[in-house]
C-alpha positions in Angstrom: -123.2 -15.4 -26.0 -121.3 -18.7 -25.9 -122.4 -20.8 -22.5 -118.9 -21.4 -20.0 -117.7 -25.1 -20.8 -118.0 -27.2 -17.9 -114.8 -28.2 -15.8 -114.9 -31.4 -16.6 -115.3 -31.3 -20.3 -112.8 -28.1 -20.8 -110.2 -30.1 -18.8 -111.2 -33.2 -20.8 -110.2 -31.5 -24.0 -106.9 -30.2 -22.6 -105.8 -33.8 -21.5 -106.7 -34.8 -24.9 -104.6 -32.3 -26.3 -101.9 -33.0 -24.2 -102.1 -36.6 -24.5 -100.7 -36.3 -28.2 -97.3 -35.1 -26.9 -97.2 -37.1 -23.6 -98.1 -40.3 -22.1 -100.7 -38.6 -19.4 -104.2 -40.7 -20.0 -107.0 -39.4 -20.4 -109.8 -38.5 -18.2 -113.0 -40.6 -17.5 -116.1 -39.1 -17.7 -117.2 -36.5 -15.1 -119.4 -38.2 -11.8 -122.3 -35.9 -10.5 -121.6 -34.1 -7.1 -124.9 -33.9 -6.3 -124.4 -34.2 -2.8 -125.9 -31.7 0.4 -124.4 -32.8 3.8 -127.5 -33.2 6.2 -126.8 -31.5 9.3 -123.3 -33.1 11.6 -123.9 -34.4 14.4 -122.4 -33.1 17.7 -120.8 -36.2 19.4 -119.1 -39.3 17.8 -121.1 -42.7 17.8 -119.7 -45.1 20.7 -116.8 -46.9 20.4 -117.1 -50.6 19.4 -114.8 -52.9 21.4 -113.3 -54.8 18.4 -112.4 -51.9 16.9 -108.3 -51.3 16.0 -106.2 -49.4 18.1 -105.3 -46.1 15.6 -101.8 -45.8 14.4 -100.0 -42.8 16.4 -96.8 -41.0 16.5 -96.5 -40.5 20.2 -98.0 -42.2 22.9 -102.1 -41.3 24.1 -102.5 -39.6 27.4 -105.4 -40.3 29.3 -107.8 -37.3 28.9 -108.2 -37.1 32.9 -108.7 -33.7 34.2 -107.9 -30.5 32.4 -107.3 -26.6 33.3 -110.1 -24.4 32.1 -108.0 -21.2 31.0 -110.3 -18.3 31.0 -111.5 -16.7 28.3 -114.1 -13.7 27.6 -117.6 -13.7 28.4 -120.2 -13.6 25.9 -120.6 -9.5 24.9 -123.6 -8.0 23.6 -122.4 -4.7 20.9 -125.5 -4.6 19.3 -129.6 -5.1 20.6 -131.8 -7.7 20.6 -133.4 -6.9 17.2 -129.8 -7.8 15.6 -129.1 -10.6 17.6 -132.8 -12.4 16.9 -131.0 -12.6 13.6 -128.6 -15.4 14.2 -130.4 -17.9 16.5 -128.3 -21.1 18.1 -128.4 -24.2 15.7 -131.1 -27.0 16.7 -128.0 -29.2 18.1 -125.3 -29.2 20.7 -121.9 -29.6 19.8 -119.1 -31.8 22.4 -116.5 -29.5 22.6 -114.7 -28.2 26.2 -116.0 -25.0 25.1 -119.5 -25.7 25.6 -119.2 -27.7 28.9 -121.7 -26.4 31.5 -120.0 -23.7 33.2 -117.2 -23.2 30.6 -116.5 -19.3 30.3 -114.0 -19.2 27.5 -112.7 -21.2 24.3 -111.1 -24.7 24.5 -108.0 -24.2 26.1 -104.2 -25.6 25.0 -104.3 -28.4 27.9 -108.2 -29.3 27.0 -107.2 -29.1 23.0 -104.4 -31.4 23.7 -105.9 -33.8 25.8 -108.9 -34.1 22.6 -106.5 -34.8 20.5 -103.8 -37.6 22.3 -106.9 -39.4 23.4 -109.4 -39.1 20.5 -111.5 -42.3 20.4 -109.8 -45.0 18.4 -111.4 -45.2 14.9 -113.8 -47.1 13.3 -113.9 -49.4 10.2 -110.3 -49.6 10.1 -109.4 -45.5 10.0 -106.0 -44.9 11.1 -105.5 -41.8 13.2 -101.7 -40.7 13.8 -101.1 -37.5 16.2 -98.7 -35.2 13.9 -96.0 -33.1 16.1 -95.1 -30.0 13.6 -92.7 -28.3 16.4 -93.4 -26.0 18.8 -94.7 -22.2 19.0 -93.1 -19.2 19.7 -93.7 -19.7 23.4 -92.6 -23.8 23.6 -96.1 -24.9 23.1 -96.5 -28.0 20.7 -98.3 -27.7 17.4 -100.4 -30.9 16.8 -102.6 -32.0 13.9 -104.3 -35.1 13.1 -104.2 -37.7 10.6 -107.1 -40.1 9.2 -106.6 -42.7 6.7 -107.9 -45.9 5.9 -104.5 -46.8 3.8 -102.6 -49.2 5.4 -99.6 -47.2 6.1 -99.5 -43.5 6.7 -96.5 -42.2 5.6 -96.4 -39.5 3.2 -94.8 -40.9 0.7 -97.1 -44.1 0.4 -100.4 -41.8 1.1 -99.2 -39.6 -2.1 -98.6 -43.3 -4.0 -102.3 -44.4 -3.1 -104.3 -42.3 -5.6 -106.5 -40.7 -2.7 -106.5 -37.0 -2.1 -105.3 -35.6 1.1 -107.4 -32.4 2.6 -106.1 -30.0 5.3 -107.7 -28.7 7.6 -106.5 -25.3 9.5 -107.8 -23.6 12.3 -107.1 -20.3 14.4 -104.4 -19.3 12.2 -105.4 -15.6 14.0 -105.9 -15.9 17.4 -109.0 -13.8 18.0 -110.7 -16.2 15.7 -111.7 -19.2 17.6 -114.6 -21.4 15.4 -112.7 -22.5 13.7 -110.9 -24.7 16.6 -114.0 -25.9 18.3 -115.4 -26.5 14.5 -112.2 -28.8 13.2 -112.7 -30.5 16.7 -116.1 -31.7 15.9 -114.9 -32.9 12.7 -112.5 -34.9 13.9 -114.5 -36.4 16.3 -117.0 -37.0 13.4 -114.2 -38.4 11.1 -112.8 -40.6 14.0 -116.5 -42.6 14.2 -119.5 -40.4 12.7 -121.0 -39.0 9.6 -118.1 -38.2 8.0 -115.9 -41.5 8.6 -117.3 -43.0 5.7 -115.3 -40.7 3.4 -112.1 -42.2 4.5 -112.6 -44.6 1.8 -111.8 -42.2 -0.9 -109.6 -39.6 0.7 -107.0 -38.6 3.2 -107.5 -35.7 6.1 -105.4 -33.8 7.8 -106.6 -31.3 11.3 -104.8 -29.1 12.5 -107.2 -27.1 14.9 -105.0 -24.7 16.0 -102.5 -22.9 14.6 -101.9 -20.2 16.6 -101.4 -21.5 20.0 -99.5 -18.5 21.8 -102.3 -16.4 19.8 -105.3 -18.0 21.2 -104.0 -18.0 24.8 -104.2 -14.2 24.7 -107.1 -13.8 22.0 -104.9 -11.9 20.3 -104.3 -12.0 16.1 -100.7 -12.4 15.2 -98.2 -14.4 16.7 -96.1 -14.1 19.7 -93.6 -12.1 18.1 -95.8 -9.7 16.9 -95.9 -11.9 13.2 -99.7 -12.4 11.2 -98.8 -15.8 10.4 -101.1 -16.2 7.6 -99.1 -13.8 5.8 -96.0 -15.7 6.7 -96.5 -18.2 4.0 -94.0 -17.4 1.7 -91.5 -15.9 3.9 -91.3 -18.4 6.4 -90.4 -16.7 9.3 -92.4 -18.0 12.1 -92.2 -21.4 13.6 -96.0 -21.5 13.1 -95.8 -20.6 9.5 -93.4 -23.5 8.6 -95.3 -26.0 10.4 -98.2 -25.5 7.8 -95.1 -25.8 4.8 -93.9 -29.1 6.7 -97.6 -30.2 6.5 -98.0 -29.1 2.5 -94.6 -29.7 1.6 -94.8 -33.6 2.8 -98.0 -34.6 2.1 -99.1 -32.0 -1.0 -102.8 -32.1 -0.3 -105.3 -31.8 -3.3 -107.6 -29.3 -1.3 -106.7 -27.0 1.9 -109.4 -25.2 4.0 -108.3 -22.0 6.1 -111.2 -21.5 8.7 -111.1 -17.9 9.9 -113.5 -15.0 11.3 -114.2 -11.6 10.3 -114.9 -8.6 12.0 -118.7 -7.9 12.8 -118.8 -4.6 14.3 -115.5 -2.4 14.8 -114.9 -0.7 11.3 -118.1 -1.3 9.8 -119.7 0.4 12.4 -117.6 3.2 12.0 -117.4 3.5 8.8 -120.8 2.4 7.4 -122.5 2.8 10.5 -124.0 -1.1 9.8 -123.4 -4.7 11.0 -122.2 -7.5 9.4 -124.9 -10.1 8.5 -123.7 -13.4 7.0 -122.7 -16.0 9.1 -120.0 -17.3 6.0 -118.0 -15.4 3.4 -115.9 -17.8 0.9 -113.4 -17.3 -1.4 -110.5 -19.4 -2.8 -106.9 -18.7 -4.1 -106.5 -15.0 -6.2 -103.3 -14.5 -6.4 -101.0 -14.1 -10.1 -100.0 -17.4 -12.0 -102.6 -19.4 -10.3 -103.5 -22.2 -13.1 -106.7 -21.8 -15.0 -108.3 -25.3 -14.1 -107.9 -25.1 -10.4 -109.6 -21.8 -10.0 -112.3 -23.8 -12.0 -112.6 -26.5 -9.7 -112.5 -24.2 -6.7 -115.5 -22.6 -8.1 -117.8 -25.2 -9.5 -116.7 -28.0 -7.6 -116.7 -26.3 -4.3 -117.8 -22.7 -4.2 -121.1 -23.9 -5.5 -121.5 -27.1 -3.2 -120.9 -25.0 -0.1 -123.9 -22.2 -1.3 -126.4 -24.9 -1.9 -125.3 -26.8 1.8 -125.1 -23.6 4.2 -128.4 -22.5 2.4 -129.8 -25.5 3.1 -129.1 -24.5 6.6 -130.7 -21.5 6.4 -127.3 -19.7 7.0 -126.3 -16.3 4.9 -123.1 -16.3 2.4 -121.0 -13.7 1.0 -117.7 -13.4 -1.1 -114.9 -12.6 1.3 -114.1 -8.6 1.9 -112.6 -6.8 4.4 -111.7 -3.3 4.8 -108.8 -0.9 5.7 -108.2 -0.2 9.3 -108.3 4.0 7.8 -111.7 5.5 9.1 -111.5 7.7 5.9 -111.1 5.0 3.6 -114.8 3.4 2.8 -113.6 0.7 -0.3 -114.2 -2.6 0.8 -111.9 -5.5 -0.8 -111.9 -9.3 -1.2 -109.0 -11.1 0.2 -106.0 -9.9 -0.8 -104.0 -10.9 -4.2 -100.3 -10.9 -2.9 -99.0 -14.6 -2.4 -98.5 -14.3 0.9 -101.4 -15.9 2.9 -102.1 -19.6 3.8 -104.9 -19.6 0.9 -102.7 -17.8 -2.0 -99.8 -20.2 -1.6 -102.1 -23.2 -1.5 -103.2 -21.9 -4.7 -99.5 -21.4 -6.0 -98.8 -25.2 -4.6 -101.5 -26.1 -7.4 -104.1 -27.2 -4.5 -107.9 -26.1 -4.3 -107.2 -23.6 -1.5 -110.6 -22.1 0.2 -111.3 -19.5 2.6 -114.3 -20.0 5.2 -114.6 -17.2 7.6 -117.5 -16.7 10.2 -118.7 -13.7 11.4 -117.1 -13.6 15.4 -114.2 -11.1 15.3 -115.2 -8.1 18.4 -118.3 -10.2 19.9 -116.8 -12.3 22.3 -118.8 -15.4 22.3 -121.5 -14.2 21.4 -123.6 -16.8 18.7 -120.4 -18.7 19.0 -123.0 -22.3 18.4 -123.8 -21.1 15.4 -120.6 -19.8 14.0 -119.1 -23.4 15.0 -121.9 -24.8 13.2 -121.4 -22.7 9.8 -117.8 -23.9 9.7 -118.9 -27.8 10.5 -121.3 -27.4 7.5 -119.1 -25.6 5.0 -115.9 -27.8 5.6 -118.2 -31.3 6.1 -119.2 -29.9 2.7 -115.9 -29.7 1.4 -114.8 -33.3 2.9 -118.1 -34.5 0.8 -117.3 -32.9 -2.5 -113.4 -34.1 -2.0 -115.0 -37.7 -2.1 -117.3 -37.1 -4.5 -114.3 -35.6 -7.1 -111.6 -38.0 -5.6 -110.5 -39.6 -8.9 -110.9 -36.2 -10.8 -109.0 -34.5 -7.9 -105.7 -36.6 -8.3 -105.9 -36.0 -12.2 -106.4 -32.5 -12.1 -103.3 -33.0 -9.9 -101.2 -34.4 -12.1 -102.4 -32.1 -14.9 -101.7 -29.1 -13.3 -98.4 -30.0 -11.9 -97.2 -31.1 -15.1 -98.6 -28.0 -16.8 -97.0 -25.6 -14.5 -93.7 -27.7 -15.0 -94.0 -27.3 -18.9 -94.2 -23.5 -19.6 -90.5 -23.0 -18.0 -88.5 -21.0 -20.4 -91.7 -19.6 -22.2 -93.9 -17.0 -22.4 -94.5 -14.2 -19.9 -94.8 -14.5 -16.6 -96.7 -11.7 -13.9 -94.5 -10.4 -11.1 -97.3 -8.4 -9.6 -101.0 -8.0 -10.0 -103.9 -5.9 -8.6 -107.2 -6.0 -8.2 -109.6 -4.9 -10.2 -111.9 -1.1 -8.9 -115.6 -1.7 -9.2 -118.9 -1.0 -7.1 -120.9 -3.8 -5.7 -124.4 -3.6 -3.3 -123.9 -5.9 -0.3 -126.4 -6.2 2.2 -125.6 -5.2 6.0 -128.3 -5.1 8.9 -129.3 -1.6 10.4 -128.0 -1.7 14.3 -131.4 -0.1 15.4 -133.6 -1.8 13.7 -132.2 -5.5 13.1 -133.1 -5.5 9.2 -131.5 -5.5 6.4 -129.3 -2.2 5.3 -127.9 -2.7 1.0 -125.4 -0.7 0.6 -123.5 0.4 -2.7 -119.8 0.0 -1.7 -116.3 0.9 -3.7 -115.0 -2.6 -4.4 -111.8 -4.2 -5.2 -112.6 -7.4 -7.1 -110.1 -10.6 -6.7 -112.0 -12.4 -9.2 -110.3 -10.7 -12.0 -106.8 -9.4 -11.6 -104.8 -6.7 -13.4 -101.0 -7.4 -14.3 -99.0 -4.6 -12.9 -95.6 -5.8 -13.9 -94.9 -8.8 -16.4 -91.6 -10.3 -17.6 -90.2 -13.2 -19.8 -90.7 -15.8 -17.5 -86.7 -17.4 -17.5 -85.6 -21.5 -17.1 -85.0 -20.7 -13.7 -82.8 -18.6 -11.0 -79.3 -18.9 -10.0 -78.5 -17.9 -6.4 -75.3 -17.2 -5.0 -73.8 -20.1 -3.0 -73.7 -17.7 0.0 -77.4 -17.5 -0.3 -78.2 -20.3 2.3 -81.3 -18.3 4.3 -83.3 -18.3 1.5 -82.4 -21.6 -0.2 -84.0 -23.1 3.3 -87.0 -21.5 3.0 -87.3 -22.5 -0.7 -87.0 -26.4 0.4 -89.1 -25.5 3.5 -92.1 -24.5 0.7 -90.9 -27.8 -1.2 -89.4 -26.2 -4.1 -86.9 -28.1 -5.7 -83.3 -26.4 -5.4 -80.0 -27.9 -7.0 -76.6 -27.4 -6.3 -74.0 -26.3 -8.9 -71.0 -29.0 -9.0 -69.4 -27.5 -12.4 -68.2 -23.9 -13.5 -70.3 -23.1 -16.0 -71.8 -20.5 -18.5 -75.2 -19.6 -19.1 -77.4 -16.5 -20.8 -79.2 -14.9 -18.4 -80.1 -11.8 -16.8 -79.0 -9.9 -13.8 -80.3 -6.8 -11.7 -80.0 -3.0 -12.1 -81.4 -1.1 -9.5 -82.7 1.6 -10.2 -84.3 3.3 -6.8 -85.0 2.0 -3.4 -86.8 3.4 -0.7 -87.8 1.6 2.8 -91.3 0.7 4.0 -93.7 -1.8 5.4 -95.5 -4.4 3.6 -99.5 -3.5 3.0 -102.3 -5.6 2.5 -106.0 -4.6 2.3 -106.7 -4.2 5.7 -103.2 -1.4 6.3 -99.7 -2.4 7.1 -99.2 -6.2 7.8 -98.4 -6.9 11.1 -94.8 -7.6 11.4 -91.3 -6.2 12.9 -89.0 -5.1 10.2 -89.7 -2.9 7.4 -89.1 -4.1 3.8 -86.6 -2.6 0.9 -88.5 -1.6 -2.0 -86.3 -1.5 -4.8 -86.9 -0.8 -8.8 -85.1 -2.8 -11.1 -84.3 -3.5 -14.7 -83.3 -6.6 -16.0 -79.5 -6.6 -17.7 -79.0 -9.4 -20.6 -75.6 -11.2 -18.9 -73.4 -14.1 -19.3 -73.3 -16.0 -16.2 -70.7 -17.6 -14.5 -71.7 -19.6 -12.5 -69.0 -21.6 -9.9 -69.4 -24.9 -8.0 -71.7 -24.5 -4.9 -73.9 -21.8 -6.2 -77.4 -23.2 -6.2 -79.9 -23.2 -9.3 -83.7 -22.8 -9.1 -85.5 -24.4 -11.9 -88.8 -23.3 -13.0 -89.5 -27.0 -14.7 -91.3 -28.0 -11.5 -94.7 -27.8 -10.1 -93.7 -25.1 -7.4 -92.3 -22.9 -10.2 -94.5 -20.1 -9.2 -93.7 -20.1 -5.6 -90.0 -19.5 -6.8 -91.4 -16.9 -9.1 -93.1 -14.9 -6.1 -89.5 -15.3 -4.1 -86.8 -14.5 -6.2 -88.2 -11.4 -8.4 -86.5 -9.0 -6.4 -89.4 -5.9 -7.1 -92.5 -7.0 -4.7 -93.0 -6.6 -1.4 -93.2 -10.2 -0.9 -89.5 -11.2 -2.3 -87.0 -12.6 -0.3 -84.7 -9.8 -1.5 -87.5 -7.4 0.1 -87.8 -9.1 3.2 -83.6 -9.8 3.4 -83.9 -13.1 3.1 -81.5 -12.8 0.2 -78.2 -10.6 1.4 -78.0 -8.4 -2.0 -79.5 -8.0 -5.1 -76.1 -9.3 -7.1 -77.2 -12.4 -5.2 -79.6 -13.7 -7.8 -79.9 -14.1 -11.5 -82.8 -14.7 -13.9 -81.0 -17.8 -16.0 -83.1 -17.7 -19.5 -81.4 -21.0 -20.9 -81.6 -24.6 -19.7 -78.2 -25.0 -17.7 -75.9 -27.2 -19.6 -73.2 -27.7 -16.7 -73.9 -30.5 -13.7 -76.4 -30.3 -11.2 -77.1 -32.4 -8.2 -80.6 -32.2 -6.5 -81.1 -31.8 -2.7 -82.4 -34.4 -1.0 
């Protein structure tokens, strides 16, 4: 059996390749990332006095005092035996939430007050406070900024050569590590261990984004929305401050912290507990390109076994299961490019899943599920730095790459995962040890085209189509206006059946208010005439797939589905490059 070719070297050979037709360069040589984060510290080094004031986008508040909102007390669902398992981590982190006395979670005054009046930074780090909008419910959604570039806007940051990371928190609610965790990295990226790495990239924290969510511990939104499946839709306030975030400053790598459920439906259904404190997985979803799943894997996935190891802390591939009693398969994330870490993949970023095991116990070993998420994404940060140079050309690669294959070849409109059995260790509730199991499982790793098409030059939409040309520019995908009547092959829509229903992922029926239209199709070979004001979609761009996953009509994620587009005669597959003038949005 031939031995898998390296990253590096398979990339390497590609660039080559390409670099007979194009004027990319081509790569250096790859750089070890030999690199295990020794454990973070808890509070940031002290201030020195000559040290800059950061850069900021609204004034700082003085922290002064804040509200405790309350929050649950720690539970116990399961005996001692089990909970010997996960000890506290041989440090203290300096978050609100671990304050003497402090019941809950950090709360939205406490959060905000950490972040207007972080400590200035160190060795010339920039830190701007980022205002996305609000919430559902008026409250503001804040993330922060820290560079070492002298100016900070995106368009210079993407013009430095430095890879931006970002960092999201408490997309759900009623999973809250992930906040307190991306607060102890800021603090350590404002003056501690990881400030250092500012050198060779960019970060971006948004600790919470779920705000109306986490007041009430509660997992979707305040309109009854999950927002991490609101990625491509883009209905939710919440949702588009993520696409302002990736749209403007296109990071290289995103991290989605998250929990998972502990107890509840395993309990039930496999009468076990959970036992790792991480489970990981990065983008699996169709279309994703070839070398970024290979840098997710090697190097990430791999860097963040060997660290939380290290730690002496338990890792897992992501699963979940169905909320059906009956139904014992357990599956890894889901496939449909809907969630926060599917559509970073489809934006052609390393996207990565961490999730800690919290969901149903309350704060219960909430130190050490903190601490998991400080190691993995310190981890992360480190390997970012380590890659930084190799980062931007994969980059560049990919993007033009995706850009290239327009009017070529097939394209996959839906994919599933693949049905298999895999043994996963749980812990017996009586005894505290370990339980294997032999489980139904539904692999992400490798997926299985369900439908498939000639992928086309692009999409024309009809100029009354306004809803879902704003959410195309919201993701960042480029959208042009027709100024010229024109003609061009192309293909529209036949339906063929429709039927209502809900969208589904792995876990049941997504959380959300109105049903979807499911409607079978075939493609009709047409002459299109197109008018002045109609809008064009092209497919020669880096976001090409993200238009894909929109405008085929047939998925449950489509903006026809979902009535973002008004009616099916709306759109057109175009299947030759547009001869008649186009003017690009700005």
């Amino acid at each position: 059996m031939t031995p898998p070719v390296p990253l590096w070297a398979a990339l390497g050979a590609a660039l080559l390749a390409a670099a007979c037709s194009s004027p990319m360069p081509a790569p250096t040589a790859a750089r070890s990332t030999a690199s295990t984060p020794a454990t973070v510290l808890a509070a940031p080094a002290a201030a020195s006095a000559a040290a800059p004031e950061p850069a900021r986008s609204a004034p700082v508040r003085a922290p002064g005092p804040v509200a405790v909102e309350p929050g649950p007390a720690a539970s116990a669902p399961y005996g001692a035996a089990v909970a010997a398992r996960f000890p506290d981590p041989p440090l203290r982190y300096d978050t609100p939430a671990f304050a003497a006395g402090h019941t809950g979670y950090t709360g939205e005054v406490e959060l905000q007050a950490l972040l207007h009046a972080l400590p200035p930074g160190g060795g010339g780090t920039r830190i701007q406070l980022l205002n996305l909008g609000s919430s559902q419910a008026g409250v503001p959604i804040e993330a922060l900024l820290f560079t070492r570039l002298p100016e900070s806007d995106p368009a210079s940051l993407r013009a430095a050569g430095r890879p931006t990371v970002l960092l999201v928190g408490q997309q759900h609610g009623d999973e809250p590590a992930g906040a307190e965790a991306l607060l102890v990295i800021a603090q350590q990226l404002a003056r501690g261990a990881l400030a250092p790495l500012l050198e060779r990239i960019n970060v971006i924290v948004l600790p919470r984004a779920n705000p109306d969510g986490a007041r009430q511990l509660r997992r979707a939104s305040a309109s009854g929305i999950d927002i991490n499946r609101d990625h491509l839709l883009l209905r939710t306030p919440e949702a588009q401050a993520q696409a302002r975030l990736a749209r403007d400053y296109r990071p290289a790598v995103v991290v989605d912290a998250h929990e998972y459920t502990v107890v509840g439906r395993y309990l039930e259904k496999f009468g076990a507990i959970q036992r790792h404190d991480a489970l990981l997985q990065y983008a699996t979803t169709a279309n994703l390109p070839e070398f970024v799943l290979k840098a997710a894997e090697e190097w990430f996935r791999q860097p963040l076994l060997a660290a939380l190891k290290q730690e002496g802390l338990s890792t897992e591939w992501y699963y979940t299961t169905s909320t059906d009693p009956a139904d014992k398969k357990l599956s890894m994330g889901g496939v449909q490019p809907d969630t926060g870490r599917n559509v970073g993949g489809l934006r052609n970023a390393v996207s990565l899943l961490i999730e800690t095991r919290g969901v149903g116990i309350g704060r219960l070993h909430l130190a050490r599920r903190v601490h998991t998420h400080v190691v993995a994404i310190s981890t992360v940060l480190r390997a970012t730095a380590d890659r930084a140079a190799d980062l931007v050309k994969l980059r560049a690669y990919v993007d033009n790459e995706v850009s290239a294959l327009a009017c070529t070849g097939e394209v996959v409109v839906e994919a599933a995962a693949t049905p298999s059995e895999k043994t996963l260790s749980f812990i017996d509730p009586a005894t505290g040890a370990d339980r294997l199991l032999t489980v139904a499982w539904d692999s992400a790793l490798q997926l299985n085209p369900v439908k498939s098409r000639p992928r086309p030059c692009g999409y024309w939409l009809d100029a009354a189509e306004t809803d879902a040309v704003t959410r195309l520019r919201q993701l960042g995908v480029i959208v042009q206006r027709i100024e010229a009547t024109g003609v061009v092959r192309g293909e529209t829509w036949r339906e063929t059946g429709r039927e209502t229903g809900q969208r589904q992922d792995v876990r049941g029926a997504i959380a959300e208010g109105e049903g979807i239209v499911k409607v079978q199709v075939e493609a009709v070979p047409a002459l299109l005439d197109v008018v002045p004001g109609s809008w064009y979609v092209p497919l020669d761009q880096p976001l090409a797939h993200l238009a894909v996953a929109a405008l085929e009509p047939d998925t449950q994620n489509s903006y026809f589905a979902n009535r973002l587009l008004t009616r099916l005669e709306a759109s057109a597959r175009v299947l030759a490059r547009p001869e008649f003038r186009l003017s690009v949005l700005p």
